[in-house]
N, CA, C and O atoms as a Tripos MOL2 file, in Angstrom:
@<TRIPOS>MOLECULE
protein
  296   295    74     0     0
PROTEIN
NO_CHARGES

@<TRIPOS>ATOM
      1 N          -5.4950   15.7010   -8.5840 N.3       1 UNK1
      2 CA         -4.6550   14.5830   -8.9600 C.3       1 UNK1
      3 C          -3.3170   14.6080   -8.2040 C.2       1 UNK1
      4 O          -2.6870   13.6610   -7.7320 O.2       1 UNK1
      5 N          -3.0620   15.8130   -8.2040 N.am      2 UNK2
      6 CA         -1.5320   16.0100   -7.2100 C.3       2 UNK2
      7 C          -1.8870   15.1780   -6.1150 C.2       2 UNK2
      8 O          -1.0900   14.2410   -6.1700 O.2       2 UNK2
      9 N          -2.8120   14.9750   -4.9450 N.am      3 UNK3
     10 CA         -3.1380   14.2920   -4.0550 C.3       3 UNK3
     11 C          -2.6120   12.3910   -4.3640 C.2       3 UNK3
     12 O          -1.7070   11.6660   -3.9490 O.2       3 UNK3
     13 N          -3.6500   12.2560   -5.2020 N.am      4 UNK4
     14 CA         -3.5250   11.0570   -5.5820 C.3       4 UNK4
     15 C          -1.6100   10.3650   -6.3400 C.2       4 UNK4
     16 O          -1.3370    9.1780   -6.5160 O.2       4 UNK4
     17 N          -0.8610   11.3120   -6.5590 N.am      5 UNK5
     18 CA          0.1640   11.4080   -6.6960 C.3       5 UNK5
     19 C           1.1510   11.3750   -5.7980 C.2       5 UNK5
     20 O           2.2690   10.8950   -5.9810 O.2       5 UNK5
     21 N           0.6560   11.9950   -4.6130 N.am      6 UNK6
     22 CA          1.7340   12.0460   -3.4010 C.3       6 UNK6
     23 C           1.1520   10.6600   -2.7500 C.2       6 UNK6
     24 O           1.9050    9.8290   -2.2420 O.2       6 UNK6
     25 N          -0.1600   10.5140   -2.8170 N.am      7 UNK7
     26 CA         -0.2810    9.0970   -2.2300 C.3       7 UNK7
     27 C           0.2420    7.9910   -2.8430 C.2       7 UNK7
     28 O           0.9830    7.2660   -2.1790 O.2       7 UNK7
     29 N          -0.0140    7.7090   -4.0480 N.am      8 UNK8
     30 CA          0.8490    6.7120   -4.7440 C.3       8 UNK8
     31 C           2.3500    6.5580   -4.4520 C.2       8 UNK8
     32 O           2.8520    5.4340   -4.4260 O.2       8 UNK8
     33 N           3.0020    7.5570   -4.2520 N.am      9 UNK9
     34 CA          3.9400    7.2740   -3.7640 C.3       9 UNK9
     35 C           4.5440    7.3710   -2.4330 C.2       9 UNK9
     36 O           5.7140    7.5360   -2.0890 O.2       9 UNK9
     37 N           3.2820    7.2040   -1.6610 N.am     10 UNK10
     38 CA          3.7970    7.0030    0.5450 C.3      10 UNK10
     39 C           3.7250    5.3880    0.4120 C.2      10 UNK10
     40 O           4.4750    4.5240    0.8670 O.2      10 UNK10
     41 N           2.2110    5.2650   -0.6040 N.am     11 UNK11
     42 CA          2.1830    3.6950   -0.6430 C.3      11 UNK11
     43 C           3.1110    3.0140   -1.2270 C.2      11 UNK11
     44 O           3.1350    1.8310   -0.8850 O.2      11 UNK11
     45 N           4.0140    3.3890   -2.1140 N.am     12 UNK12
     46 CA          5.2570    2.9210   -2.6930 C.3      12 UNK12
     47 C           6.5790    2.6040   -1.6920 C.2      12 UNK12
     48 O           7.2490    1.5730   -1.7540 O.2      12 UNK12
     49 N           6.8260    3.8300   -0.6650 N.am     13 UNK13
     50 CA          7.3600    3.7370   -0.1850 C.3      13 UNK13
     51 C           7.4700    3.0290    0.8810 C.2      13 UNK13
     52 O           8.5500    2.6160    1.3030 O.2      13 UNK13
     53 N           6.4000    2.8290    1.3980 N.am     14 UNK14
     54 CA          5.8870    2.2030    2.2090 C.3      14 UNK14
     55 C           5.7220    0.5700    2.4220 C.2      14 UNK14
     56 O           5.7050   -0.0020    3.5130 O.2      14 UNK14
     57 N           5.5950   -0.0840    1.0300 N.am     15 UNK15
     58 CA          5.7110   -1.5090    0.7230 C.3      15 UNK15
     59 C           7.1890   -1.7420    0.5680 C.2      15 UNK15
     60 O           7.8320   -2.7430    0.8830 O.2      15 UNK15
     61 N           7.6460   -0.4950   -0.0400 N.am     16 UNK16
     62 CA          9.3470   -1.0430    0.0130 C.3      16 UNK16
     63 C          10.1570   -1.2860    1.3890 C.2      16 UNK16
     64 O          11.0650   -2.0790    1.6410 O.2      16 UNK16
     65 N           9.4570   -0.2500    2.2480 N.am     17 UNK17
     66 CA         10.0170   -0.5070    3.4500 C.3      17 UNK17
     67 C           9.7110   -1.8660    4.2900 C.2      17 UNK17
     68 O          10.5760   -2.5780    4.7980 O.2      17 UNK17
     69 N           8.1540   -2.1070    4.3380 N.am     18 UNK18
     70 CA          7.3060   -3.3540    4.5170 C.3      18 UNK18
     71 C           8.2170   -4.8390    4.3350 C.2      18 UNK18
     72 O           8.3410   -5.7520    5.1510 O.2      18 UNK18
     73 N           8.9220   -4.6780    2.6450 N.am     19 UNK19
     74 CA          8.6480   -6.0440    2.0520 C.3      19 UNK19
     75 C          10.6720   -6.3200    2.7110 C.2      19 UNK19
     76 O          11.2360   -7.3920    2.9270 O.2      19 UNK19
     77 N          11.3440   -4.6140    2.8690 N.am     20 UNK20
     78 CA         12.3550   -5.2080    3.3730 C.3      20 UNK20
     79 C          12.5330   -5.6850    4.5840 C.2      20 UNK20
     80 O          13.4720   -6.4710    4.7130 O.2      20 UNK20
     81 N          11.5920   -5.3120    5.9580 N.am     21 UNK21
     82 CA         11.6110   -5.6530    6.8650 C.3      21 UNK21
     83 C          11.4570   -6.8380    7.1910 C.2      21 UNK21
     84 O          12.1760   -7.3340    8.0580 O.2      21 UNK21
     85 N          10.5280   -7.5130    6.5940 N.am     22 UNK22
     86 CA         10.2480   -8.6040    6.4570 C.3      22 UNK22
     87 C          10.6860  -10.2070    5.4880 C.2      22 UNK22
     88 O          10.1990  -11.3290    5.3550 O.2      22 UNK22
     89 N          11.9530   -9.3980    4.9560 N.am     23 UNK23
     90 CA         12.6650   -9.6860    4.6350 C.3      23 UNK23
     91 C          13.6210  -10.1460    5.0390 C.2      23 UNK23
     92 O          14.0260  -11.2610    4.7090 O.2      23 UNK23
     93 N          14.2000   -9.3640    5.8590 N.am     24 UNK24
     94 CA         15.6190   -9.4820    7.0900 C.3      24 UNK24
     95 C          14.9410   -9.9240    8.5190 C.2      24 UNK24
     96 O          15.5520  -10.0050    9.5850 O.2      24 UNK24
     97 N          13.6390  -10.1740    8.3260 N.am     25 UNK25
     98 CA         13.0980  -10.8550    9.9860 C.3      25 UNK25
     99 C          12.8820   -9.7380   10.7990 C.2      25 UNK25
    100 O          12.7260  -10.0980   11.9650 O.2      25 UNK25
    101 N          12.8070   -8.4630   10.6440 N.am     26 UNK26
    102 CA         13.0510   -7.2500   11.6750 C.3      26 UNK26
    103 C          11.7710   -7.9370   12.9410 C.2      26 UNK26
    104 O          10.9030   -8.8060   13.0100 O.2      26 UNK26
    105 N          12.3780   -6.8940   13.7480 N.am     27 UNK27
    106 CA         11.0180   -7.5250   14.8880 C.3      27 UNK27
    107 C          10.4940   -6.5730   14.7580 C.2      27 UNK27
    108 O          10.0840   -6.4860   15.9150 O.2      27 UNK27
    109 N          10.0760   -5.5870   14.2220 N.am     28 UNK28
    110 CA          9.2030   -4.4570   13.6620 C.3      28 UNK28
    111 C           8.5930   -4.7120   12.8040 C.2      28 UNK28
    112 O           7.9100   -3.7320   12.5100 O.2      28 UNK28
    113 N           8.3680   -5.7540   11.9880 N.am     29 UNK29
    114 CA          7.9530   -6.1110   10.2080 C.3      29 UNK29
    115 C           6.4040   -5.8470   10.9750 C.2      29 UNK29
    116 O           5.9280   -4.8180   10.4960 O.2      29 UNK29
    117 N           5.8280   -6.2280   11.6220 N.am     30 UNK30
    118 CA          4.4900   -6.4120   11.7070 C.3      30 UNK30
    119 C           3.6580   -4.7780   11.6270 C.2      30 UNK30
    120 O           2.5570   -4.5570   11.1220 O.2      30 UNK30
    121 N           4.5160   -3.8570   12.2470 N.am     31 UNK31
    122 CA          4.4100   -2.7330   12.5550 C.3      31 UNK31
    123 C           4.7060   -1.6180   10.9640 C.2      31 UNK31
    124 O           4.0860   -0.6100   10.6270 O.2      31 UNK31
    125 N           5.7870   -2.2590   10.3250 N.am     32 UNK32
    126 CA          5.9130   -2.0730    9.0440 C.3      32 UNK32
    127 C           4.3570   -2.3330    7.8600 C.2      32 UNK32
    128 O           3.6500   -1.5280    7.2530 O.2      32 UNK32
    129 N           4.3510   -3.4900    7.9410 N.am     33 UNK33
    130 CA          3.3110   -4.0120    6.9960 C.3      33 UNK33
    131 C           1.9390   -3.7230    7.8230 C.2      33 UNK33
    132 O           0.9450   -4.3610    7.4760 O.2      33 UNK33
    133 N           1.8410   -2.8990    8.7790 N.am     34 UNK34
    134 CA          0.4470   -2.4170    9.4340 C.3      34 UNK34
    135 C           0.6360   -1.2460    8.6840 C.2      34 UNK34
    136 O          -0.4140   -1.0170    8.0820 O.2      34 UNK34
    137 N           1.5040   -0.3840    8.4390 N.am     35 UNK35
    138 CA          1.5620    0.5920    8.2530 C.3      35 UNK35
    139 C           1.6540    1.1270    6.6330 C.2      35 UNK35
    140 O           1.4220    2.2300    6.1400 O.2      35 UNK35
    141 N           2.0870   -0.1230    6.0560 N.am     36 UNK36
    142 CA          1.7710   -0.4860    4.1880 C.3      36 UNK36
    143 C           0.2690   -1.0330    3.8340 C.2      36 UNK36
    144 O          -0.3460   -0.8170    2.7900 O.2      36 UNK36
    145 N          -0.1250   -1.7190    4.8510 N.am     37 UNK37
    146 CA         -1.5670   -1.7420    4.9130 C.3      37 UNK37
    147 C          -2.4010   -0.5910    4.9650 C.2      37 UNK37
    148 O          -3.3080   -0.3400    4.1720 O.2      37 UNK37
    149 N          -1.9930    0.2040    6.0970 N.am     38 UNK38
    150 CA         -3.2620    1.6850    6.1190 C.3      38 UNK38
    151 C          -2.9140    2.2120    4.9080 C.2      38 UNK38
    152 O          -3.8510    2.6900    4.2680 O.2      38 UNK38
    153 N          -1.7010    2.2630    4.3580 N.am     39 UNK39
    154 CA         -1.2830    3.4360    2.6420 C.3      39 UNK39
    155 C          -1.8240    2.8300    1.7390 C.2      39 UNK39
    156 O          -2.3850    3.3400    0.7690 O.2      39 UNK39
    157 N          -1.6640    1.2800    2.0630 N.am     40 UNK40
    158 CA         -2.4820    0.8480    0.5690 C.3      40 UNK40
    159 C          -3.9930    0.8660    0.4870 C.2      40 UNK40
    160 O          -4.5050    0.9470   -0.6290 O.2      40 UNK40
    161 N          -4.6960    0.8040    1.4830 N.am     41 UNK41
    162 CA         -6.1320    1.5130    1.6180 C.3      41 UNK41
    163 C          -5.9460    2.6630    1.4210 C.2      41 UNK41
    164 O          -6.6200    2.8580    0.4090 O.2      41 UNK41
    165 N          -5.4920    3.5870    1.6830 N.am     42 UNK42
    166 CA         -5.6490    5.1910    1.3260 C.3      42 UNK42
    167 C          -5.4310    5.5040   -0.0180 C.2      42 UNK42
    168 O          -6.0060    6.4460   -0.5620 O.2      42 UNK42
    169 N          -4.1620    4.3370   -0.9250 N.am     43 UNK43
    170 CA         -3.9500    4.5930   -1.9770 C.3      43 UNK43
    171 C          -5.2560    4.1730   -3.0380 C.2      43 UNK43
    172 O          -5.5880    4.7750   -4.0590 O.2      43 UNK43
    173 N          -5.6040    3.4770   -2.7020 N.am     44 UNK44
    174 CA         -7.0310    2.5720   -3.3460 C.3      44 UNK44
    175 C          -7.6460    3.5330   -3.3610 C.2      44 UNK44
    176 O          -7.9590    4.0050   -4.4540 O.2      44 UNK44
    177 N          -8.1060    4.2710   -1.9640 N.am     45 UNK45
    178 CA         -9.7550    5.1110   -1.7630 C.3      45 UNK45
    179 C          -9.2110    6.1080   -2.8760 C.2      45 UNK45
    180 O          -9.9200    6.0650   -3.8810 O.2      45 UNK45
    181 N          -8.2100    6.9400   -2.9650 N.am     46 UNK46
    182 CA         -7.3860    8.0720   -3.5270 C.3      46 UNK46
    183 C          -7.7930    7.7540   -5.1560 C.2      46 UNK46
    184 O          -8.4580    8.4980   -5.8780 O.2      46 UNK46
    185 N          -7.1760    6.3790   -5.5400 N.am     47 UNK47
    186 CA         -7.3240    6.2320   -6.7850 C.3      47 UNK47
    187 C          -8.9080    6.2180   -7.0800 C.2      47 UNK47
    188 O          -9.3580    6.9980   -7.9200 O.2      47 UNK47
    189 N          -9.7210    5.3620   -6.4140 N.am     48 UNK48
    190 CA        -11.1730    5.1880   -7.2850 C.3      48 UNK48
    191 C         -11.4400    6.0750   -7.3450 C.2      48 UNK48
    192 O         -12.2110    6.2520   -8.2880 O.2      48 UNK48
    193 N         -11.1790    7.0960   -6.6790 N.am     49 UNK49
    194 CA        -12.2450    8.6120   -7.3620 C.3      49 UNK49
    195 C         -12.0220    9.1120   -8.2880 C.2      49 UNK49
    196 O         -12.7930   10.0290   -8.5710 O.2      49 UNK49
    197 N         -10.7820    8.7920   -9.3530 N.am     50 UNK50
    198 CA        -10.1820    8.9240  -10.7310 C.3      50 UNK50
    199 C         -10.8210    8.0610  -11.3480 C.2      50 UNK50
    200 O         -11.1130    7.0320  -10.7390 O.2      50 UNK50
    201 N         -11.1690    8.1990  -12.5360 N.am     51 UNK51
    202 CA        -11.9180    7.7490  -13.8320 C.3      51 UNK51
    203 C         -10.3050    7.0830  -14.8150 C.2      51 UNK51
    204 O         -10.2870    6.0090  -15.4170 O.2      51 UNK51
    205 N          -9.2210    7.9790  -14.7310 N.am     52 UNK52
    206 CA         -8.4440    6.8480  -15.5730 C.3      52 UNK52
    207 C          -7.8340    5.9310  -15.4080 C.2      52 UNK52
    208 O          -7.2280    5.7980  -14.3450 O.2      52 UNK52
    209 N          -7.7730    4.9280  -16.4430 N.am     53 UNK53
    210 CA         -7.2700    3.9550  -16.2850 C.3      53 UNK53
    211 C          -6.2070    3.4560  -14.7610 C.2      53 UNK53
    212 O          -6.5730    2.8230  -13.7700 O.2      53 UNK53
    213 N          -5.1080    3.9130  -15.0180 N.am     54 UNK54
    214 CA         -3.9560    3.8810  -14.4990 C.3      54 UNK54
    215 C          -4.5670    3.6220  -13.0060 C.2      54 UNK54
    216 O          -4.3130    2.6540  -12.2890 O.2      54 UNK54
    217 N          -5.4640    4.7560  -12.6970 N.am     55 UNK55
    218 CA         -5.7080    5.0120  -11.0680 C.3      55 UNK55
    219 C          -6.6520    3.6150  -11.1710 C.2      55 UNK55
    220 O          -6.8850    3.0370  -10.1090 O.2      55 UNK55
    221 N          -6.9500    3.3130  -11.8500 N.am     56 UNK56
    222 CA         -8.2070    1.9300  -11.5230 C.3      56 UNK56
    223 C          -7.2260    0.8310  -11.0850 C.2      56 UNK56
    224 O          -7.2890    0.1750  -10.0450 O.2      56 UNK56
    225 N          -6.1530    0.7320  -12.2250 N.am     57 UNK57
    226 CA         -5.0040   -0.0700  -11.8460 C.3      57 UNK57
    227 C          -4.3870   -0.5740  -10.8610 C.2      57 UNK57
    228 O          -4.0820   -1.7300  -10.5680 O.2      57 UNK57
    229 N          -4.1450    0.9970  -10.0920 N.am     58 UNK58
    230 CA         -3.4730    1.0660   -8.9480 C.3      58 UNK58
    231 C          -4.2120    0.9150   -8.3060 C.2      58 UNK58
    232 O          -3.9210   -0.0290   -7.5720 O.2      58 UNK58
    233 N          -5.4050    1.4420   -8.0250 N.am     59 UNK59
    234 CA         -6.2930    0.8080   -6.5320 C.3      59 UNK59
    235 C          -6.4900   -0.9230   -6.8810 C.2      59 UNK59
    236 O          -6.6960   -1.6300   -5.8940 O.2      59 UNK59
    237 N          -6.4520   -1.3550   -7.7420 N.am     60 UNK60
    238 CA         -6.7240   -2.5790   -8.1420 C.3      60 UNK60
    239 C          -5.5410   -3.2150   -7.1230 C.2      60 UNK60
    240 O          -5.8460   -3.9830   -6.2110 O.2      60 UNK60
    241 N          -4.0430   -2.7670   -7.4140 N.am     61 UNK61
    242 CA         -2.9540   -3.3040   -7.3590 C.3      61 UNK61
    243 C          -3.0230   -3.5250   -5.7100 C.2      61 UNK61
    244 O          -2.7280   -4.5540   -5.1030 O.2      61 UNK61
    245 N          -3.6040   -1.9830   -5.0390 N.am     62 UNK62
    246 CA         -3.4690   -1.7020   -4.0210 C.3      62 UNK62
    247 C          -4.4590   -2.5090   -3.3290 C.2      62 UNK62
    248 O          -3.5830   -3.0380   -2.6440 O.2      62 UNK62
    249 N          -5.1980   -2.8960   -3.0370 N.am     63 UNK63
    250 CA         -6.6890   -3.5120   -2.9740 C.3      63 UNK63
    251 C          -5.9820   -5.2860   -2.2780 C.2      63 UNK63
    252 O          -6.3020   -5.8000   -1.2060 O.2      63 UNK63
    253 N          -5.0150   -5.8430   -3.2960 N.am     64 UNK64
    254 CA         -4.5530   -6.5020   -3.4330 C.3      64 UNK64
    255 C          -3.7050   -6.4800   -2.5390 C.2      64 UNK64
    256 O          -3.8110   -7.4370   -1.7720 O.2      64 UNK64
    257 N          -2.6580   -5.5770   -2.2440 N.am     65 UNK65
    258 CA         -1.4180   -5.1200   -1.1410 C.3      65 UNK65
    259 C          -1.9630   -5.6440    0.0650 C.2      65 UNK65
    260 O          -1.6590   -6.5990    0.7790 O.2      65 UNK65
    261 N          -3.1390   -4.4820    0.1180 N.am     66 UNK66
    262 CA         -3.9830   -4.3980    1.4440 C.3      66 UNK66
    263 C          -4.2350   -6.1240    2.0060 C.2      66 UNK66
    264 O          -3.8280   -6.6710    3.0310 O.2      66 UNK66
    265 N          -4.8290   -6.5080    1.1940 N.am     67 UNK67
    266 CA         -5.1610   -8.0870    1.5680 C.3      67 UNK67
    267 C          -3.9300   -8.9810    1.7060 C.2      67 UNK67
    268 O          -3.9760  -10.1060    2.2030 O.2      67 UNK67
    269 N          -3.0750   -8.5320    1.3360 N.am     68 UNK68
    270 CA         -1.6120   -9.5670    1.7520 C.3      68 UNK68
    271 C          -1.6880   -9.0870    2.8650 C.2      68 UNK68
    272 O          -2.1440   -9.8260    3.7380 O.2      68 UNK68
    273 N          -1.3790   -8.0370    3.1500 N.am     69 UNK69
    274 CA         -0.8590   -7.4570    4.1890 C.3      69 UNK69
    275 C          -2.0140   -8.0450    5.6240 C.2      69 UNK69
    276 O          -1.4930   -8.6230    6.5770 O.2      69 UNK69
    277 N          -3.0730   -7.8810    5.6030 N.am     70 UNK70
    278 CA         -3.8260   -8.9150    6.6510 C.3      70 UNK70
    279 C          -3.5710   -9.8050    6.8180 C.2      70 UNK70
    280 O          -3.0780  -10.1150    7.9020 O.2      70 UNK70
    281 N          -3.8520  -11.0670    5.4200 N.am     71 UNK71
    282 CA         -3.3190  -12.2460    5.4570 C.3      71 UNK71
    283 C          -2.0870  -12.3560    6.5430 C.2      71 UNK71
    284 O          -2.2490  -12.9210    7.6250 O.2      71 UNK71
    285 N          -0.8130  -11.7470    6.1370 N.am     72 UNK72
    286 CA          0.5420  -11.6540    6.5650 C.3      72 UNK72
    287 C           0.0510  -11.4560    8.0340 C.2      72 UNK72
    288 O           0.4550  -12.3210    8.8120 O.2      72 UNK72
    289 N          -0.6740  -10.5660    8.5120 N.am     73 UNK73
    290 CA         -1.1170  -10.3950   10.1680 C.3      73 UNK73
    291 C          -1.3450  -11.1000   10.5860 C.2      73 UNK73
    292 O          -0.7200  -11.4830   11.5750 O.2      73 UNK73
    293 N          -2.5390  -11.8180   10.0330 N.am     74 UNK74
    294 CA         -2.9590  -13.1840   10.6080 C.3      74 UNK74
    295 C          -4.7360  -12.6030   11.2400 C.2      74 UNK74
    296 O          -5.4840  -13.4040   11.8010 O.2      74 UNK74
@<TRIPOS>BOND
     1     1     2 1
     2     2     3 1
     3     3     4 2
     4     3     5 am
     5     5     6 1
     6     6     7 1
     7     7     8 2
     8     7     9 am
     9     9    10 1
    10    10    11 1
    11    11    12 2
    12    11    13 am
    13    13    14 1
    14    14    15 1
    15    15    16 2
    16    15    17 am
    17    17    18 1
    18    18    19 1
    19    19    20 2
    20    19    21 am
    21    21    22 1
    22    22    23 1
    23    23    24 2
    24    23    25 am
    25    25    26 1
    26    26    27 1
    27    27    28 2
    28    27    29 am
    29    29    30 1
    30    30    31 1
    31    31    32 2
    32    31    33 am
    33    33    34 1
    34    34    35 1
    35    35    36 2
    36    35    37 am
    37    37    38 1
    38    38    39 1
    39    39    40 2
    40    39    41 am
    41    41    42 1
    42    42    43 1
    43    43    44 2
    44    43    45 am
    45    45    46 1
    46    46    47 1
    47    47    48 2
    48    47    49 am
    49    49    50 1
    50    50    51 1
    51    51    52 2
    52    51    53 am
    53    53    54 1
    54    54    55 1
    55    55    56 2
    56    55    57 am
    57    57    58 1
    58    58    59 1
    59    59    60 2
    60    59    61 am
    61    61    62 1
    62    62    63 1
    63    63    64 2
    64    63    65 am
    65    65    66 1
    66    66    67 1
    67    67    68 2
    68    67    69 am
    69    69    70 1
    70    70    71 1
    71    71    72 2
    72    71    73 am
    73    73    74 1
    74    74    75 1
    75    75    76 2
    76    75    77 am
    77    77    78 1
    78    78    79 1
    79    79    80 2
    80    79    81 am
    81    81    82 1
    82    82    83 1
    83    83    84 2
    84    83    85 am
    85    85    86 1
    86    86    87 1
    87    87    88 2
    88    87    89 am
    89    89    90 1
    90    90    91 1
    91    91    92 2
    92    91    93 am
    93    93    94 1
    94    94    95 1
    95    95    96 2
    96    95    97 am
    97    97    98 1
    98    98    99 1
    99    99   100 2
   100    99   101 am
   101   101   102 1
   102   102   103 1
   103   103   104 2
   104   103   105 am
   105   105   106 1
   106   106   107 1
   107   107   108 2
   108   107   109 am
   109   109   110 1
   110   110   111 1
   111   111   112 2
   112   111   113 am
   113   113   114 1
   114   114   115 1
   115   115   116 2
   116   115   117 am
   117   117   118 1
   118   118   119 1
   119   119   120 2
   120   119   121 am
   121   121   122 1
   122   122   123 1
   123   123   124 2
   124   123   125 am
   125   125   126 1
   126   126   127 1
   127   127   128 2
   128   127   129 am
   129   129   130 1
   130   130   131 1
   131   131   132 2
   132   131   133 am
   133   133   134 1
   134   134   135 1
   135   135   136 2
   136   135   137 am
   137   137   138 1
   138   138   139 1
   139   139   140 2
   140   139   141 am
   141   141   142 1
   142   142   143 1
   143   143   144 2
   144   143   145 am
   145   145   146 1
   146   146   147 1
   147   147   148 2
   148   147   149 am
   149   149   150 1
   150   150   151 1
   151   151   152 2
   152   151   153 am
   153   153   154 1
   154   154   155 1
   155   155   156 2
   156   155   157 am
   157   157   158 1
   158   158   159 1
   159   159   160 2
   160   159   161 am
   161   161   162 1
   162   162   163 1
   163   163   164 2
   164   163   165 am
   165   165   166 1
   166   166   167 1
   167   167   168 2
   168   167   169 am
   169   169   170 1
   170   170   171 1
   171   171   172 2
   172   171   173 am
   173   173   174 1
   174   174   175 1
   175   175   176 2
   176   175   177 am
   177   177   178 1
   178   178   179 1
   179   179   180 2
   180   179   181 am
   181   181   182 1
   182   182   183 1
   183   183   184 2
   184   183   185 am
   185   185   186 1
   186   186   187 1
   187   187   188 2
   188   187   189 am
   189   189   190 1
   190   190   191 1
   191   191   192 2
   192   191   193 am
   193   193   194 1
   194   194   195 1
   195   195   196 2
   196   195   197 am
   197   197   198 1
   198   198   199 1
   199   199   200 2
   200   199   201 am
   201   201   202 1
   202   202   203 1
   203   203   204 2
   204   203   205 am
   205   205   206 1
   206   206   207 1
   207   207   208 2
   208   207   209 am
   209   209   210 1
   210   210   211 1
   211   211   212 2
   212   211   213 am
   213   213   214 1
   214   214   215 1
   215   215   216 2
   216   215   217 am
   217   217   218 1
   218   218   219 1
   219   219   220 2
   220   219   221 am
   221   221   222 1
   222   222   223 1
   223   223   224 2
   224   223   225 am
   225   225   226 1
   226   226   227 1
   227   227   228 2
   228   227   229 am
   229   229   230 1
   230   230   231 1
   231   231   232 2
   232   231   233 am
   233   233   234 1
   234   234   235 1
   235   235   236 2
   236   235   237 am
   237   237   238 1
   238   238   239 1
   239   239   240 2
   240   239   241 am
   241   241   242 1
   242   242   243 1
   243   243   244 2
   244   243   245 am
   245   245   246 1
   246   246   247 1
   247   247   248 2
   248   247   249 am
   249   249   250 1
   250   250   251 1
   251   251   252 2
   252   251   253 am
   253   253   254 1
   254   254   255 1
   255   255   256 2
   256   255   257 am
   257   257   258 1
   258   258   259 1
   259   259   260 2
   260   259   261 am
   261   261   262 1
   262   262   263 1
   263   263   264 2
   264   263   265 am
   265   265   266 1
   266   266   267 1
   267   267   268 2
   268   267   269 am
   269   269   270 1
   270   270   271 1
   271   271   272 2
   272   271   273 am
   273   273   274 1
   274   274   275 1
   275   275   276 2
   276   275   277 am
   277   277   278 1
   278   278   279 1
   279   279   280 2
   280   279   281 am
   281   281   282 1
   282   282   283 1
   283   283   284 2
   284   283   285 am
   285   285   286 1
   286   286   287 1
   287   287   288 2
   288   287   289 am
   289   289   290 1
   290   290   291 1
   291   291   292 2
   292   291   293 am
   293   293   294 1
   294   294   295 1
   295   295   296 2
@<TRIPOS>SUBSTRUCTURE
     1 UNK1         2 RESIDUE 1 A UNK
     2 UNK2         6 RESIDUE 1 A UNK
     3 UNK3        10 RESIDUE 1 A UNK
     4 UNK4        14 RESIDUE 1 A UNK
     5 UNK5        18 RESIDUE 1 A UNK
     6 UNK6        22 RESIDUE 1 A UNK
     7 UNK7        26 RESIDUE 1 A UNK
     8 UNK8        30 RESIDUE 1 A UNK
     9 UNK9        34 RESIDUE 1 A UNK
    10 UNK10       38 RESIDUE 1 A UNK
    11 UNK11       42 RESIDUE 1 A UNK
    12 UNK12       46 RESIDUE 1 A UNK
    13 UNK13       50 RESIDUE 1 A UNK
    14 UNK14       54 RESIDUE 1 A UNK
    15 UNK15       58 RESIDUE 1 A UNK
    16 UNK16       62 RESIDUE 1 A UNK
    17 UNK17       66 RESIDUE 1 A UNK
    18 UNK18       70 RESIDUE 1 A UNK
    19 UNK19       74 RESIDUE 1 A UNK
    20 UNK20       78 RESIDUE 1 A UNK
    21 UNK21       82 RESIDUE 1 A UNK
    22 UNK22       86 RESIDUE 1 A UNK
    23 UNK23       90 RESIDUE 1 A UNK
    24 UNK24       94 RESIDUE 1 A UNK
    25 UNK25       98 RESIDUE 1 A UNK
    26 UNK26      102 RESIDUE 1 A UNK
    27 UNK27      106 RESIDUE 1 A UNK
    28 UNK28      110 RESIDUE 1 A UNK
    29 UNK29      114 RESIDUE 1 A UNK
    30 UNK30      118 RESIDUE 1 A UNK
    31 UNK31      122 RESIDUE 1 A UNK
    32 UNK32      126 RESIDUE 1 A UNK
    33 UNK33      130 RESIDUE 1 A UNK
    34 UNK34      134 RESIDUE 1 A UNK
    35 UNK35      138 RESIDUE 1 A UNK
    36 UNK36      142 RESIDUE 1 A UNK
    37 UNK37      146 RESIDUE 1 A UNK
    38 UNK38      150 RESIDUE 1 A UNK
    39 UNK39      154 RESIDUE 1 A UNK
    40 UNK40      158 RESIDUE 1 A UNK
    41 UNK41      162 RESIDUE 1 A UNK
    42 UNK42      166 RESIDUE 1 A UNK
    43 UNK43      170 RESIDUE 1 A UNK
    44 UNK44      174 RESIDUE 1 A UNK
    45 UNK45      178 RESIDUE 1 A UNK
    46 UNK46      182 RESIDUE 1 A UNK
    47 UNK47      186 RESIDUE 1 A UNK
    48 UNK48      190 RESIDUE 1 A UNK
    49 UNK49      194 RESIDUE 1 A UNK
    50 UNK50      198 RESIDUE 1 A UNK
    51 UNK51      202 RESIDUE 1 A UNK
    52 UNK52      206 RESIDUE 1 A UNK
    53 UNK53      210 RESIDUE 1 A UNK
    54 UNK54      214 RESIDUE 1 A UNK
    55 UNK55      218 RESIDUE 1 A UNK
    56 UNK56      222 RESIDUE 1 A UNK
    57 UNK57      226 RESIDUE 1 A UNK
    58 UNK58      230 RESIDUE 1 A UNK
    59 UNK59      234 RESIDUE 1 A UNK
    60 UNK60      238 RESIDUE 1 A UNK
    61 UNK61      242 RESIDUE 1 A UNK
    62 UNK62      246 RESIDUE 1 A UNK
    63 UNK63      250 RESIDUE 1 A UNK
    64 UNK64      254 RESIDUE 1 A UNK
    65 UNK65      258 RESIDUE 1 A UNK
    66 UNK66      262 RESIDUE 1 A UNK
    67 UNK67      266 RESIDUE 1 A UNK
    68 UNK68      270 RESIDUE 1 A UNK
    69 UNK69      274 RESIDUE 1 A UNK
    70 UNK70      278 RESIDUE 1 A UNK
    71 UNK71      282 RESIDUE 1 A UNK
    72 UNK72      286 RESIDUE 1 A UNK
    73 UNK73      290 RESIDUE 1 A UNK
    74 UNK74      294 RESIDUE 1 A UNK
């Protein structure tokens, strides 16, 4: 679970960085939200192999990230 713990939070960090870049227009955002994209897939795969709740949640949440984050690519 420690695993799934440190991942939950790269992917945390990672959208925060994402959603500010893209926020302020950076000319990096794309490179940002590529890179909140690969965590939020890793955070997903990480969670489904947990049975509780919470982790279903979060890959749920994450699952979701992931697909903005394409969308947003184009």
């Amino acid at each position: 679970m420690a695993d799934c713990i440190r991942t939950d939070h790269d992917c945390a960090d990672s959208c925060h960085v994402a959603i500010n870049f893209v926020a302020r227009g950076s000319s990096h955002a794309k490179e940002a939200v590529r890179f909140c994209q690969t965590l939020c897939k890793a955070c997903a795969d990480e969670c489904d192999k947990h049975e509780a709740q919470h982790c279903k949640a979060c890959a749920e949440a994450c699952r979701a990230c992931e697909e903005a984050c394409k969308q947003f690519l184009g």
